[in-house]
C-alpha positions in Angstrom: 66.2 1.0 96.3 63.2 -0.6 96.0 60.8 -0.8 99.3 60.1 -4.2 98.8 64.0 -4.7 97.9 64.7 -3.5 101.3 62.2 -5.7 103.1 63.5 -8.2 101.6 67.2 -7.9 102.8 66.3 -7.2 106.0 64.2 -10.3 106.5 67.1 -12.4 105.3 69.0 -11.1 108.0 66.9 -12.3 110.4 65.1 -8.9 111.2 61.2 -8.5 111.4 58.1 -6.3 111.2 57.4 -5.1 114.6 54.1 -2.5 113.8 52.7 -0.6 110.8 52.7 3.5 111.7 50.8 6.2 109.4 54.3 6.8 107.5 56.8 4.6 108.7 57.4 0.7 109.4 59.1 0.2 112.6 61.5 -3.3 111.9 62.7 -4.9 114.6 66.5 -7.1 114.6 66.1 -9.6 117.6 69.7 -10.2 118.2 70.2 -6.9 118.7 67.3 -5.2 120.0 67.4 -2.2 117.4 64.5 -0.9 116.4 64.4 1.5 112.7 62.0 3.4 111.5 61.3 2.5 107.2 59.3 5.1 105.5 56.7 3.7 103.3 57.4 4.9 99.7 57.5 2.7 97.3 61.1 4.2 96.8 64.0 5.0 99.5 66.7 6.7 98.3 70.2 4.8 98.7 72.0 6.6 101.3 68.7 6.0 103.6 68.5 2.3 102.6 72.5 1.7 103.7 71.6 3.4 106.7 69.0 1.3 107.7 70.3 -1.7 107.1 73.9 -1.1 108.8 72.1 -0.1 111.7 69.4 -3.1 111.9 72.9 -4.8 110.9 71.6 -6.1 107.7 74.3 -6.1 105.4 
């Protein structure tokens, strides 16, 4: 999946940006409180992406 793909769902669902690290974004969902760590290549590979966004509760 695409990086921007990703950021993409997981603003939808309400989650946002928290900081910018050397490798990884750290994204924040509000209603929750979970914090997730998104490595910056331009791809993520699938399992990775469904990770993140079931636990940022994104999909």
């Amino acid at each position: 999946m695409k990086r921007k793909e990703l950021e993409r769902k997981l603003r939808m669902a309400g989650c946002y940006l928290k900081r910018e690290g050397a490798s990884h974004s750290l994204w924040i969902n509000p209603k929750t409180g979970v914090v997730e760590a998104v490595p910056r290549h331009k791809e993520i590979k699938e399992p990775l992406a469904r990770k993140i966004l079931k636990r940022l509760d994104a999909e």
